[in-house]
Structures are given as structure tokens and as C-alpha cells.
N, C-alpha and C positions, 0 to 999 in steps of 0.2 A: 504493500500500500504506500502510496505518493501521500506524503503530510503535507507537501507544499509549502513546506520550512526553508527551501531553495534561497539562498541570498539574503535572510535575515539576518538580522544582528541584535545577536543576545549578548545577556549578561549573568553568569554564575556566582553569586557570593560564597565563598567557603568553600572554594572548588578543586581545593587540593587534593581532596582522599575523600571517601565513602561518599554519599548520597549526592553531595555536590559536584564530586565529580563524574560520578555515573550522568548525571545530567546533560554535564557539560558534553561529554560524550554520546550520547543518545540524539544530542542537537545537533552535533557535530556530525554525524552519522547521516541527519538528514540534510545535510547539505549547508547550513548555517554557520554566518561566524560569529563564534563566539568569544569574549572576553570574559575570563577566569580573574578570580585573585585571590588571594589569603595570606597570611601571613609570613608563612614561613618560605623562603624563594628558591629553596632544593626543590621540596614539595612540587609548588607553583611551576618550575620549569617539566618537570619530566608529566606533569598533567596537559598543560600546554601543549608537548610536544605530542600526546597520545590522540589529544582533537586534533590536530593538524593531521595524523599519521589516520585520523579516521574518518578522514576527507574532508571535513570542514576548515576554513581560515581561524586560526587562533591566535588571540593575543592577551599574555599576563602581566597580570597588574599587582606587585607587595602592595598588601593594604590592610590595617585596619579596619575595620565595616563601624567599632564604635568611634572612629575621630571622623570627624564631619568633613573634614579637609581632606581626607583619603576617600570617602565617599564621591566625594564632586571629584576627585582625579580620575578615579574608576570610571564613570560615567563620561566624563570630557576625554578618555581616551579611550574608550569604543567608540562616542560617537566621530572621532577625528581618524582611528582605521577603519571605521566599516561604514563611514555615512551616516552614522545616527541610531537609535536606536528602537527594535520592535520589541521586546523581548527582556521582563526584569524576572528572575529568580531570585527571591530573597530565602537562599538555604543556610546563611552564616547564622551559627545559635551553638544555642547547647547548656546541657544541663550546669549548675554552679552551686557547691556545697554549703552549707550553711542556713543559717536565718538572721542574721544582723543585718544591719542597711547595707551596708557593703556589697554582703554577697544578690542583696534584692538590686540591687542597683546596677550592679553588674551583671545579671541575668537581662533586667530590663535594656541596656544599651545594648548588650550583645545580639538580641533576641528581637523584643518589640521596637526600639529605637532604630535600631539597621533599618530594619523593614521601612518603616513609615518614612525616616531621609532618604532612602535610594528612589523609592514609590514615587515622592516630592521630586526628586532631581530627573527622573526620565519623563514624568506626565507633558514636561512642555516638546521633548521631542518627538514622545509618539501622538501631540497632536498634532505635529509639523509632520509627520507621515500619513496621518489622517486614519491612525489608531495602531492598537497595542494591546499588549498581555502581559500580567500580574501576575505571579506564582507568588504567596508565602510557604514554606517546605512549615507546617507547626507537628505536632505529633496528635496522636489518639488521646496521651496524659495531654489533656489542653480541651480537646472535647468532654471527656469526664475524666476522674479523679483518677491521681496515676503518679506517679514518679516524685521529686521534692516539691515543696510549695514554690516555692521563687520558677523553677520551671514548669511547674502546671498554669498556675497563675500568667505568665508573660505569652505561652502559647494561646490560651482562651484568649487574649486579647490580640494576639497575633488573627485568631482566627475572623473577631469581632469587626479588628480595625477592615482585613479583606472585604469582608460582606458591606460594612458602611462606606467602603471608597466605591466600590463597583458601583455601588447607585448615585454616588457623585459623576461618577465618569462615563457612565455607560451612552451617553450625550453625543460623546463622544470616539464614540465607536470604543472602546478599550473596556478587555476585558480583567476582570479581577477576582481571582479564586483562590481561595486553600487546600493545601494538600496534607494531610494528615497520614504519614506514615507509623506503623507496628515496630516490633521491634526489629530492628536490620544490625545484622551481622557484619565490619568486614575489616581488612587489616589495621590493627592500630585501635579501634574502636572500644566503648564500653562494653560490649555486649562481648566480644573478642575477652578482651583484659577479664572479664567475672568469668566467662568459661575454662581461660587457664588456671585460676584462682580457686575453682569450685564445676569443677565439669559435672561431678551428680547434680549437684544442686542444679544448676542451670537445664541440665535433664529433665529436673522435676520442673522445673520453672516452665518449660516448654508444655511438657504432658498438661499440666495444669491450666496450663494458660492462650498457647496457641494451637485451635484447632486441627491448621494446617501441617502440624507436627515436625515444627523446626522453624527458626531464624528466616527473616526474608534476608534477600540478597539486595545491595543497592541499584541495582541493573534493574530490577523491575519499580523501583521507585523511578528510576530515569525517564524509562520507557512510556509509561503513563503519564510525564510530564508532559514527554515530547508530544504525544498525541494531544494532551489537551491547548498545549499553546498555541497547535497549529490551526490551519482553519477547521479543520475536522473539528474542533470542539467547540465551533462559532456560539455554540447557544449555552456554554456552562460559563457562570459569570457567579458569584455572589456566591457559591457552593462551595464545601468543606468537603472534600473527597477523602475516601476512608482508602489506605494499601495497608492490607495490616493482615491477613490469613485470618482472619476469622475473630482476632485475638481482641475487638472493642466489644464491648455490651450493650452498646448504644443500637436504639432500634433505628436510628437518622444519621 
């Protein structure tokens, strides 16, 4: 199937290793170019170099996603190699220990604050292409109860902010959705680090918990982006997509 993703230009946050860069890749795949970035620039180049190697144009970007000034660079260098941009994935997140304001505060920048400035800094290019697509990556803990507070809390809002910009924008031709993935397995990762730590347990965690009967991979988180950003998904806007094998208890 033709996604007709041909000659776009996205953006991956967080796209060095697992979900984010399954993404980037899967874009990449459809014929898109995309700009990567994250923090660390080992990382960042050998991702780079696997969209390019997967036929798409690719270009990385070291960045922060919580300094606002690294944000507008991301964004002002896509739009200056690829022409502008169609295509925001806000996947930079992740879980943060604690309960003091600290660590609330840092979940929020990392998490719901990314999202909302990047959302902010492409909306006036893809109305200069006469529209665009949204992705926030939140998880299933975000739709109901799940994982620490500081990240169940910033994902719900993660999910919230989605749904109230899409009907901001939707005027606009631009679309705006969340994706809610289960738990994904893959190099370097949590789910990785507690299985060497505890492989029964994490056994039972599975039995217990994922119908499917085992870890998703982030390649099927990718895959399901790609499809929705493309026009094939013209009519999903404001919606919370579940990839998760079974593993939420939510009946929506």
C-alpha cells in the first residue's frame, strides 16, 4: 500500500533509539524526509544514517526538546533542508522518579511542555502548506491509571492538550491525534533493563497483564504512525489510539 508520504517533511522528537526511532524509520520507508534529534549525537548519527539507508532524506538535529531554543532550531532546520514542514511527532518523554516538584516539573517539560512548543512552532508552517499532522506518542498509563504519578498525570494531559488543539486547527486542514502505546520492549529500554533484573517477574508481568503474550516491538508503534499521518488516515483527528496487545482496560 502507497501512504503517499512521498516528499514530506517530518519531524521525530526523541528519535535516537526505541519508538522514536522506529518512527522515524517507518517515515523514512515511505519515502519522507525526515529530521531526527535527541540528545545524545552517537545515538543521533547512526539513526540518521539508518533513514537515509531506508530511503528517505534525513537530517539530525543534538537537541534538547525541554530548552525552547533547541526546539525553534529543530524546527528552523527541517524547515531550511526539506522546505518546510508536514509532519510533527512529539515522541521525546519518558517516565521520571520521584514526587517532589523537581521531578513533577521535569516530567512536565520533558513530556507535556515539548509537545505543546514544537505543536506552537510548526502550526504556522503547515498552514503555509495548506495543512499538517500532529502525533503526540503518550502511553495507555495517561488514558487510565498506570505507571508513577508525575508520568501518568503529564501523558493525560498530553492526550487532552491533542484533542483541544485538533478542534483549534482542524480550520485548517491539520490534523491532530494521540497515540497511546502498551508496553514496548527494545534495546537500552525500561522494559529491557527490568527483564535482565527480574526475567520471572517480568514473565508474570506479561501472563498477567498482556493478552497478547509478550512485549510489543517498536516497529509496530512506527508502522501505525506512518499510516495515520499519511492521507490514508484523513479522517482520525482529535482521537487517542490504543497499540498496546490487549494490555489497557479501557473500553475507548
Amino acid at each position: 500500500m502507497d501512504l503517499g508520504l512521498a516528499g514530506k517533511s517530518a519531524i521525530v522528537t526523541g528519535s535516537s533509539r526505541g519508538i522514536g526511532k522506529a518512527i522515524a524509520l517507518s517515515l523514512a520507508r515511505e519515502g519522507c524526509s525526515v529530521t531526527l534529534c535527541a540528545r545524545g549525537a552517537e545515538a543521533l548519527e547512526g539513526a540518521t544514517a539508518e533513514a537515509r539507508a531506508a530511503g528517505g532524506k534525513a537530517h539530525g538535529v543534538v537537541a534538547d526538546v525541554t530548552a525552547s531554543a533547541d526546539l525553534e532550531r529543530v524546527v528552523a532546520e527541517a524547515a531550511q533542508q526539506f522546505g518546510g514542514v508536514d509532519i510533527l511527532v512529539n515522541n521525546a518523554g519518558g517516565s521520571v522518579a520521584g514526587d517532589d516538584d523537581d521531578a513533577w516539573q521535569r516530567a512536565i517539560d520533558v513530556n507535556l511542555m515539548a509537545a505543546v512548543r514544537a505543536s506552537r512552532l510548526v502550526l504556522p508552517l503547515m498552514r503555509e502548506r495548506g495543512g499538517g499532522v500532529i502525533c503526540h506518542i503518550t502511553s495507555i498509563w495517561g488514558r487510565e491509571a498506570g505507571g508513577g504519578m508525575p508520568y501518568n498525570a503529564v501523558k493525560a494531559a498530553m492526550t487532552s492538550h491533542a484533542k483541544a488543539l485538533s478542534n483549534q486547527v482542524a480550520k485548517d486542514n491539520i490534523r491532530v491525534f494521540s497515540l497511546a502505546p502498551g508496553s514496548i520492549i527494545f534495546p537500552g529500554g525500561g522494559w529491557e533493563r527490568a527483564t535482565q533484573a527480574n526475567p520471572e517477574g517480568m514473565k508474570q508481568f506479561v501472563a498477567q497483564n498482556i493478552p497478547m503474550g509478550r512485549f510489543g516491538r517498536p516497529e509496530a508503534v512506527g508502522d501505525v504512525v506512518a499510516f495515520l499521518v499519511s492521507p490514508r488516515g484523513e479522517w482520525v483527528t482529535g482521537a487517542s489510539i490504543v497499540v498496546d496487545g490487549g494490555q489497557s482496560k479501557s473500553n475507548i
